[in-house]
C-alpha positions as a printed Julia matrix, in Angstrom:
274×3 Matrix{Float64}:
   2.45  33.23  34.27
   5.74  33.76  36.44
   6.64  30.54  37.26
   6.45  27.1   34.26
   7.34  24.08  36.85
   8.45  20.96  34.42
   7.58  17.59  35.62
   8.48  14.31  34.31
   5.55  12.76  32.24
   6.85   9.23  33.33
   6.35   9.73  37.05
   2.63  10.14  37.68
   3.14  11.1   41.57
   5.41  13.87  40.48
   2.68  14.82  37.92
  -0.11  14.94  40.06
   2.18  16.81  43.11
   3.11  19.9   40.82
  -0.25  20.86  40.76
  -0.28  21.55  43.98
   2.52  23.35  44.39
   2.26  27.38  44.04
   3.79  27.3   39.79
   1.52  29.13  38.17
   1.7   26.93  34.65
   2.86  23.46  35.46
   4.4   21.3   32.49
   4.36  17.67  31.82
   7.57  16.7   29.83
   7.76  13.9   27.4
  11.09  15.52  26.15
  14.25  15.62  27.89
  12.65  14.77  31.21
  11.79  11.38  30.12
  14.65   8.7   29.01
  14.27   7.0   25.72
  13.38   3.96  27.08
  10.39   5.14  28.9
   8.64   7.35  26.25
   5.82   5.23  25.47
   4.74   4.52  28.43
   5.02   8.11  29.71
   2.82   9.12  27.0
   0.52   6.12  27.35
  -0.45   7.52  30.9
  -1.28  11.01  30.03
  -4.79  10.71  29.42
  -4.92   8.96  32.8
  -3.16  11.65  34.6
  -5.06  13.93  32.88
  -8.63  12.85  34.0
  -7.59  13.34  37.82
  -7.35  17.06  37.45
  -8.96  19.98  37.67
 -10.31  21.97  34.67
  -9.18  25.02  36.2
  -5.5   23.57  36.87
  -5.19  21.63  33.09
  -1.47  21.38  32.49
   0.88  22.15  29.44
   2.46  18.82  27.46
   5.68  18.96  26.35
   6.11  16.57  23.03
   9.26  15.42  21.62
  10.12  17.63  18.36
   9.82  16.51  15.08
  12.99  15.0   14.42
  12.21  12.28  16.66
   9.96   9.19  16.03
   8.14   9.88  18.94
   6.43  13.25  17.68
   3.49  12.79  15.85
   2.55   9.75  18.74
   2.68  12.99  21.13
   1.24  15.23  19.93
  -1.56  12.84  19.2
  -1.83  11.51  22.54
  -1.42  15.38  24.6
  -4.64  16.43  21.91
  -6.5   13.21  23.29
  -5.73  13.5   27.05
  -6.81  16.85  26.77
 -10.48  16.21  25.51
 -12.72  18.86  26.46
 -11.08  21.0   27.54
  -8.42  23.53  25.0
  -5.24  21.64  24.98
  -2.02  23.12  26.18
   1.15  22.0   23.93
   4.45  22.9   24.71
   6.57  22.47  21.6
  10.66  22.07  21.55
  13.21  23.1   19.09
  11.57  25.2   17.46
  11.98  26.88  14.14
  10.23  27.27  10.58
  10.42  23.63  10.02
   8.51  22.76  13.11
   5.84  25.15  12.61
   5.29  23.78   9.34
   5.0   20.45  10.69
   2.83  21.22  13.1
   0.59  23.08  10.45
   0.93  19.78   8.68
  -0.52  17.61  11.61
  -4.03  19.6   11.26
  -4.59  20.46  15.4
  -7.96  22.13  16.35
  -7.71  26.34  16.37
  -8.39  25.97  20.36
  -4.9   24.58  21.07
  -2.63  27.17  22.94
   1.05  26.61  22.01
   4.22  27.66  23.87
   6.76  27.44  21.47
  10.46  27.24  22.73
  13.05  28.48  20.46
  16.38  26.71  21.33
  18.82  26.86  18.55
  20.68  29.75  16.07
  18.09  28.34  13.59
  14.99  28.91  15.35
  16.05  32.34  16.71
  17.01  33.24  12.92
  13.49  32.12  11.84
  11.88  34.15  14.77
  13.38  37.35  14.15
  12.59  37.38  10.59
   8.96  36.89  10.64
   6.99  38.88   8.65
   4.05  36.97   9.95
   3.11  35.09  13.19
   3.74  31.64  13.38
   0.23  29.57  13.54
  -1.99  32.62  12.81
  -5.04  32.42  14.58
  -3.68  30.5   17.45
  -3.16  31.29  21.11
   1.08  31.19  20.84
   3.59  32.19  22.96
   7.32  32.08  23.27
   9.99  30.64  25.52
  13.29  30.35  25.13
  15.69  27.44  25.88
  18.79  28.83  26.58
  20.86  25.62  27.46
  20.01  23.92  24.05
  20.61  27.26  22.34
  23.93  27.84  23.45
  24.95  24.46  23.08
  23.73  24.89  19.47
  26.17  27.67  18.89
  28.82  26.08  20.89
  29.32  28.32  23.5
  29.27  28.62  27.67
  27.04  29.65  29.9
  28.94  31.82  32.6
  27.72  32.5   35.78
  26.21  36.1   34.96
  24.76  34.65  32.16
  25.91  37.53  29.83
  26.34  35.13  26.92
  22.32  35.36  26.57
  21.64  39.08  26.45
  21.55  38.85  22.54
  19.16  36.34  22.16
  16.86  37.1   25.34
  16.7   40.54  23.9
  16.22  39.23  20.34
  13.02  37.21  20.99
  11.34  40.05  23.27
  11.76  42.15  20.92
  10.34  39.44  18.0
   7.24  38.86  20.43
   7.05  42.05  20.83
   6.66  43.46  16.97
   4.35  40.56  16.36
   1.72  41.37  19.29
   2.5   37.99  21.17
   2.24  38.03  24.65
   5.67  38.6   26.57
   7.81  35.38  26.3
   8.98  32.84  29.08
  12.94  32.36  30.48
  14.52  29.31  30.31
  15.16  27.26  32.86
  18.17  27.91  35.91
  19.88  24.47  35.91
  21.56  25.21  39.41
  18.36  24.66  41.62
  20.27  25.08  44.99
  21.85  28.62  44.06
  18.7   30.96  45.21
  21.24  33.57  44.38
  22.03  33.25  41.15
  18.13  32.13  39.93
  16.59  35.33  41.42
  19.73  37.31  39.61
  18.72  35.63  36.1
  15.08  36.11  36.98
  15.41  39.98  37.76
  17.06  39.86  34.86
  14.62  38.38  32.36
  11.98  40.55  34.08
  14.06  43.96  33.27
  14.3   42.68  29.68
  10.29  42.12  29.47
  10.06  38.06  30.23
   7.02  37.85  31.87
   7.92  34.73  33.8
  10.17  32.17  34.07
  10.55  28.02  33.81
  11.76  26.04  36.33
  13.03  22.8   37.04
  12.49  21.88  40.87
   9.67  23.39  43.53
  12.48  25.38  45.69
  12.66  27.91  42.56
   9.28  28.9   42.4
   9.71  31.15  45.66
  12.52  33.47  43.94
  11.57  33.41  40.57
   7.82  34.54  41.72
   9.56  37.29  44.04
  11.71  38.29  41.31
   8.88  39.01  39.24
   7.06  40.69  41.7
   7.68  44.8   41.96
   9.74  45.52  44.81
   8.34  48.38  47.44
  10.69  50.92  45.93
   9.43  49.99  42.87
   5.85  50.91  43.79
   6.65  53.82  46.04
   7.81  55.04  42.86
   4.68  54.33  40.29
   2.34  55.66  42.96
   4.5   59.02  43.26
   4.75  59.12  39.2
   0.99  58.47  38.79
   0.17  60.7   41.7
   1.92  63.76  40.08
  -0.75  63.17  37.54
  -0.86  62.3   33.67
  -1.15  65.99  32.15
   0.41  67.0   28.88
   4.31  67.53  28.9
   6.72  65.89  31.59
   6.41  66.41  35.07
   9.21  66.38  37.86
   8.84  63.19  40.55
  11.99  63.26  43.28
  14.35  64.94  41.02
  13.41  63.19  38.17
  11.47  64.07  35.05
   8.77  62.08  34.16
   7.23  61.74  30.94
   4.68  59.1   28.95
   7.25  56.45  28.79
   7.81  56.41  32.34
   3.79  57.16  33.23
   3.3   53.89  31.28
   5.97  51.82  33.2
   4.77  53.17  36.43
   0.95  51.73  35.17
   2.39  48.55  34.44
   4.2   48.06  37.58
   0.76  48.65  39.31
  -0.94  46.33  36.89
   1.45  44.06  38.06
   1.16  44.27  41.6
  -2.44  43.88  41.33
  -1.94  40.83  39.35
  -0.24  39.16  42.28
Protein backbone atom coordinates (compact mmCIF):
# COMPACT_ATOMS: atom_id res chain seq x y z
CA UNK A 1 0.00 0.00 0.00
CA UNK A 2 3.10 2.48 -0.38
CA UNK A 3 2.88 3.48 -3.66
CA UNK A 4 -1.10 4.53 -5.65
CA UNK A 5 0.30 5.01 -9.44
CA UNK A 6 -2.67 7.11 -11.35
CA UNK A 7 -3.14 6.33 -14.92
CA UNK A 8 -5.25 7.94 -17.43
CA UNK A 9 -8.53 5.90 -18.03
CA UNK A 10 -8.51 7.25 -21.71
CA UNK A 11 -5.22 5.68 -22.70
CA UNK A 12 -5.63 1.91 -22.57
CA UNK A 13 -1.70 1.20 -23.22
CA UNK A 14 -0.94 3.35 -20.25
CA UNK A 15 -3.65 1.35 -18.36
CA UNK A 16 -2.56 -1.92 -19.09
CA UNK A 17 1.51 -0.80 -18.57
CA UNK A 18 0.94 0.37 -14.83
CA UNK A 19 0.23 -2.93 -13.92
CA UNK A 20 3.31 -3.94 -14.55
CA UNK A 21 5.18 -1.60 -13.07
CA UNK A 22 6.31 -2.21 -9.22
CA UNK A 23 3.02 0.44 -7.63
CA UNK A 24 1.61 -1.49 -5.30
CA UNK A 25 -2.25 -0.09 -5.94
CA UNK A 26 -2.50 1.20 -9.45
CA UNK A 27 -5.45 3.74 -10.27
CA UNK A 28 -7.41 4.31 -13.35
CA UNK A 29 -8.55 8.04 -13.47
CA UNK A 30 -11.68 9.22 -15.09
CA UNK A 31 -11.17 12.56 -13.11
CA UNK A 32 -8.65 15.07 -13.71
CA UNK A 33 -6.54 12.73 -15.79
CA UNK A 34 -9.03 12.60 -18.48
CA UNK A 35 -10.14 15.95 -20.52
CA UNK A 36 -13.78 16.69 -20.78
CA UNK A 37 -14.00 15.82 -24.11
CA UNK A 38 -12.86 12.33 -23.74
CA UNK A 39 -14.88 11.14 -20.65
CA UNK A 40 -17.21 8.91 -22.29
CA UNK A 41 -15.21 7.14 -24.10
CA UNK A 42 -12.66 6.63 -21.30
CA UNK A 43 -15.32 5.17 -19.31
CA UNK A 44 -16.83 3.24 -22.20
CA UNK A 45 -13.48 1.16 -22.31
CA UNK A 46 -13.18 0.20 -18.75
CA UNK A 47 -14.88 -2.94 -18.78
CA UNK A 48 -12.62 -3.80 -21.72
CA UNK A 49 -9.50 -2.93 -19.96
CA UNK A 50 -10.73 -4.53 -17.18
CA UNK A 51 -11.22 -8.12 -18.61
CA UNK A 52 -7.37 -8.25 -19.66
CA UNK A 53 -6.23 -8.35 -16.10
CA UNK A 54 -5.42 -10.29 -13.49
CA UNK A 55 -7.71 -10.97 -10.48
CA UNK A 56 -4.88 -10.67 -8.28
CA UNK A 57 -3.74 -7.18 -9.89
CA UNK A 58 -7.68 -5.61 -10.18
CA UNK A 59 -7.18 -1.87 -10.18
CA UNK A 60 -8.87 1.13 -8.28
CA UNK A 61 -11.37 3.58 -10.58
CA UNK A 62 -11.33 6.94 -10.02
CA UNK A 63 -15.00 8.55 -10.91
CA UNK A 64 -15.72 12.08 -11.42
CA UNK A 65 -17.49 13.55 -8.10
CA UNK A 66 -20.88 14.30 -7.85
CA UNK A 67 -21.07 17.68 -8.98
CA UNK A 68 -20.36 16.63 -12.36
CA UNK A 69 -22.75 15.03 -14.95
CA UNK A 70 -20.50 12.40 -15.46
CA UNK A 71 -20.84 10.72 -11.86
CA UNK A 72 -23.50 8.48 -11.55
CA UNK A 73 -22.39 7.14 -15.48
CA UNK A 74 -19.05 6.22 -13.45
CA UNK A 75 -19.69 4.92 -10.90
CA UNK A 76 -22.07 2.73 -12.81
CA UNK A 77 -19.72 1.71 -15.35
CA UNK A 78 -16.34 1.07 -12.60
CA UNK A 79 -19.27 -1.38 -10.57
CA UNK A 80 -19.84 -3.15 -14.07
CA UNK A 81 -16.20 -3.50 -15.28
CA UNK A 82 -15.51 -4.84 -12.09
CA UNK A 83 -17.96 -7.92 -12.17
CA UNK A 84 -16.81 -10.62 -10.11
CA UNK A 85 -14.56 -9.61 -8.56
CA UNK A 86 -15.04 -6.66 -5.25
CA UNK A 87 -14.81 -3.40 -6.98
CA UNK A 88 -12.23 -0.84 -6.10
CA UNK A 89 -13.67 2.94 -6.26
CA UNK A 90 -11.65 5.76 -5.74
CA UNK A 91 -13.90 8.70 -4.92
CA UNK A 92 -12.86 12.66 -5.28
CA UNK A 93 -13.87 15.66 -3.37
CA UNK A 94 -15.00 14.30 -0.79
CA UNK A 95 -17.16 15.42 2.05
CA UNK A 96 -20.65 14.70 3.82
CA UNK A 97 -22.45 15.46 0.69
CA UNK A 98 -20.65 12.87 -1.32
CA UNK A 99 -21.00 10.18 1.08
CA UNK A 100 -24.54 10.73 1.11
CA UNK A 101 -24.69 10.47 -2.49
CA UNK A 102 -22.94 7.64 -2.71
CA UNK A 103 -25.25 6.02 0.04
CA UNK A 104 -27.94 7.22 -2.30
CA UNK A 105 -26.62 5.28 -5.45
CA UNK A 106 -27.24 1.80 -3.47
CA UNK A 107 -23.45 0.02 -4.31
CA UNK A 108 -23.01 -3.66 -3.13
CA UNK A 109 -21.33 -3.92 0.73
CA UNK A 110 -18.18 -5.63 -1.18
CA UNK A 111 -17.03 -2.34 -2.75
CA UNK A 112 -13.73 -0.99 -1.11
CA UNK A 113 -13.65 2.84 -1.26
CA UNK A 114 -10.67 5.22 -1.04
CA UNK A 115 -12.10 8.34 -0.30
CA UNK A 116 -9.94 11.54 -0.99
CA UNK A 117 -10.70 14.50 1.04
CA UNK A 118 -9.60 17.64 -0.94
CA UNK A 119 -11.24 20.72 0.29
CA UNK A 120 -11.77 22.84 3.92
CA UNK A 121 -15.25 21.22 3.60
CA UNK A 122 -14.42 17.72 3.43
CA UNK A 123 -11.63 17.95 6.05
CA UNK A 124 -14.32 19.81 8.37
CA UNK A 125 -16.75 16.89 7.77
CA UNK A 126 -13.90 14.30 8.49
CA UNK A 127 -12.80 15.53 11.67
CA UNK A 128 -16.14 15.76 13.11
CA UNK A 129 -17.37 12.35 12.64
CA UNK A 130 -18.96 10.79 15.25
CA UNK A 131 -19.42 7.85 13.00
CA UNK A 132 -17.57 6.27 9.99
CA UNK A 133 -18.52 7.21 6.75
CA UNK A 134 -20.21 4.07 4.80
CA UNK A 135 -20.37 1.79 7.89
CA UNK A 136 -19.81 -1.58 7.02
CA UNK A 137 -17.60 -0.85 4.12
CA UNK A 138 -13.94 -1.47 3.40
CA UNK A 139 -12.95 2.66 3.41
CA UNK A 140 -9.95 4.35 3.49
CA UNK A 141 -8.60 7.83 3.26
CA UNK A 142 -6.37 9.92 1.04
CA UNK A 143 -5.83 13.21 0.92
CA UNK A 144 -5.54 15.63 -2.06
CA UNK A 145 -3.47 18.23 -1.06
CA UNK A 146 -3.28 20.33 -4.36
CA UNK A 147 -7.16 20.67 -4.58
CA UNK A 148 -7.23 21.32 -0.85
CA UNK A 149 -5.04 24.11 -0.75
CA UNK A 150 -6.33 25.59 -3.72
CA UNK A 151 -9.69 25.38 -1.90
CA UNK A 152 -8.42 27.54 0.88
CA UNK A 153 -6.47 29.69 -1.38
CA UNK A 154 -3.19 29.19 -0.35
CA UNK A 155 0.56 27.94 -1.71
CA UNK A 156 2.24 25.08 -1.64
CA UNK A 157 5.99 25.89 -0.71
CA UNK A 158 8.66 23.77 -1.33
CA UNK A 159 8.84 22.13 2.31
CA UNK A 160 5.41 21.70 2.08
CA UNK A 161 4.79 23.11 5.65
CA UNK A 162 1.47 24.60 4.57
CA UNK A 163 0.04 20.84 4.94
CA UNK A 164 1.12 19.79 8.41
CA UNK A 165 -2.42 20.82 9.74
CA UNK A 166 -4.41 18.94 7.58
CA UNK A 167 -2.03 15.78 7.04
CA UNK A 168 -2.05 15.62 10.76
CA UNK A 169 -5.80 16.30 10.96
CA UNK A 170 -6.96 13.30 8.86
CA UNK A 171 -4.40 10.74 10.57
CA UNK A 172 -5.54 11.55 13.43
CA UNK A 173 -9.55 11.32 12.09
CA UNK A 174 -8.57 7.76 10.60
CA UNK A 175 -7.08 7.10 13.38
CA UNK A 176 -10.05 7.63 16.20
CA UNK A 177 -12.37 5.94 13.78
CA UNK A 178 -10.29 2.52 13.37
CA UNK A 179 -9.67 3.14 9.52
CA UNK A 180 -6.68 1.92 8.19
CA UNK A 181 -3.76 4.58 7.95
CA UNK A 182 -4.55 7.08 5.10
CA UNK A 183 -2.72 7.71 1.66
CA UNK A 184 -0.49 11.16 0.66
CA UNK A 185 -1.30 13.07 -2.08
CA UNK A 186 0.35 13.21 -4.97
CA UNK A 187 4.18 15.16 -5.57
CA UNK A 188 3.40 17.19 -8.74
CA UNK A 189 7.26 17.73 -9.44
CA UNK A 190 8.02 14.13 -10.81
CA UNK A 191 11.71 14.97 -11.75
CA UNK A 192 12.70 16.31 -8.14
CA UNK A 193 13.63 12.72 -6.42
CA UNK A 194 14.65 15.07 -3.71
CA UNK A 195 11.93 16.76 -2.73
CA UNK A 196 9.27 13.51 -3.27
CA UNK A 197 11.32 11.26 -0.91
CA UNK A 198 11.42 14.52 1.61
CA UNK A 199 7.41 14.73 1.45
CA UNK A 200 7.27 10.96 1.55
CA UNK A 201 9.50 10.61 4.81
CA UNK A 202 7.41 13.00 5.82
CA UNK A 203 3.93 11.54 5.46
CA UNK A 204 5.46 8.29 6.78
CA UNK A 205 6.65 10.10 10.23
CA UNK A 206 3.10 11.48 10.46
CA UNK A 207 1.50 7.78 10.05
CA UNK A 208 0.57 7.82 6.01
CA UNK A 209 1.01 4.49 5.18
CA UNK A 210 1.80 5.17 1.55
CA UNK A 211 1.76 7.54 -0.92
CA UNK A 212 0.08 8.46 -4.63
CA UNK A 213 1.91 9.15 -7.44
CA UNK A 214 1.70 10.53 -10.70
CA UNK A 215 4.55 9.06 -13.06
CA UNK A 216 6.59 5.46 -12.70
CA UNK A 217 10.08 7.31 -11.73
CA UNK A 218 8.35 8.05 -8.18
CA UNK A 219 7.56 4.76 -7.19
CA UNK A 220 11.39 4.01 -6.41
CA UNK A 221 11.60 6.89 -3.61
CA UNK A 222 8.34 6.93 -2.34
CA UNK A 223 8.65 2.90 -1.74
CA UNK A 224 12.23 3.59 -0.13
CA UNK A 225 10.86 6.29 1.86
CA UNK A 226 8.47 4.08 3.34
CA UNK A 227 10.71 1.46 3.93
CA UNK A 228 12.67 1.51 7.60
CA UNK A 229 16.06 2.60 7.13
CA UNK A 230 19.01 0.20 8.74
CA UNK A 231 19.36 2.56 11.66
CA UNK A 232 15.94 2.32 12.01
CA UNK A 233 16.02 -1.46 12.50
CA UNK A 234 19.32 -1.66 14.29
CA UNK A 235 17.34 0.20 16.66
CA UNK A 236 13.88 -2.00 17.03
CA UNK A 237 16.02 -5.12 17.20
CA UNK A 238 18.19 -3.54 20.18
CA UNK A 239 14.75 -2.19 21.86
CA UNK A 240 13.01 -5.58 21.43
CA UNK A 241 16.15 -7.43 22.34
CA UNK A 242 16.41 -5.67 25.79
CA UNK A 243 13.15 -7.44 26.25
CA UNK A 244 9.41 -6.37 26.97
CA UNK A 245 9.37 -6.65 30.96
CA UNK A 246 7.35 -4.37 33.17
CA UNK A 247 8.75 -0.72 33.65
CA UNK A 248 11.21 1.02 31.07
CA UNK A 249 14.36 -0.30 30.18
CA UNK A 250 17.64 1.60 29.05
CA UNK A 251 18.69 0.87 25.06
CA UNK A 252 22.05 3.11 24.05
CA UNK A 253 21.42 5.79 26.47
CA UNK A 254 17.98 5.88 25.99
CA UNK A 255 14.99 4.80 28.02
CA UNK A 256 12.65 2.71 26.56
CA UNK A 257 9.24 2.17 27.51
CA UNK A 258 5.73 0.60 25.88
CA UNK A 259 5.37 3.40 23.49
CA UNK A 260 8.63 2.95 22.06
CA UNK A 261 8.49 -1.22 22.41
CA UNK A 262 5.40 -0.76 20.17
CA UNK A 263 7.11 1.50 17.50
CA UNK A 264 10.08 -0.71 17.48
CA UNK A 265 7.30 -3.83 16.66
CA UNK A 266 5.89 -1.88 14.02
CA UNK A 267 9.00 -0.97 12.33
CA UNK A 268 9.70 -4.80 12.20
CA UNK A 269 6.20 -5.48 11.02
CA UNK A 270 7.09 -3.26 8.47
CA UNK A 271 10.19 -4.55 7.28
CA UNK A 272 8.73 -7.86 7.03
CA UNK A 273 5.99 -6.48 5.00
CA UNK A 274 8.44 -5.48 2.31
Amino acid sequence: MRSWLFSPADVPQRCLKALDTAADQVIWDLEDGVAAGRKEMARAQLAGLAEQTASARMPWIRINGPDTVWAADDLQAALKACSGRPPRIAVPKVDARVVAWLQQQGPAQSVQWLLIVESARGLWDLMHLDTAWLPGMSVRIAFGALDYQADVGGDIGLDEQELLMPRSEIVLACRSLGWMAPIDAVYPRFDDEDGLSRAAQTARRLGYAGKMVIHPKQIGPVHQAFAPSDAELAWARGVLAAGTGAGAVQVAGQMIDRPLLERARQILAAAEGD
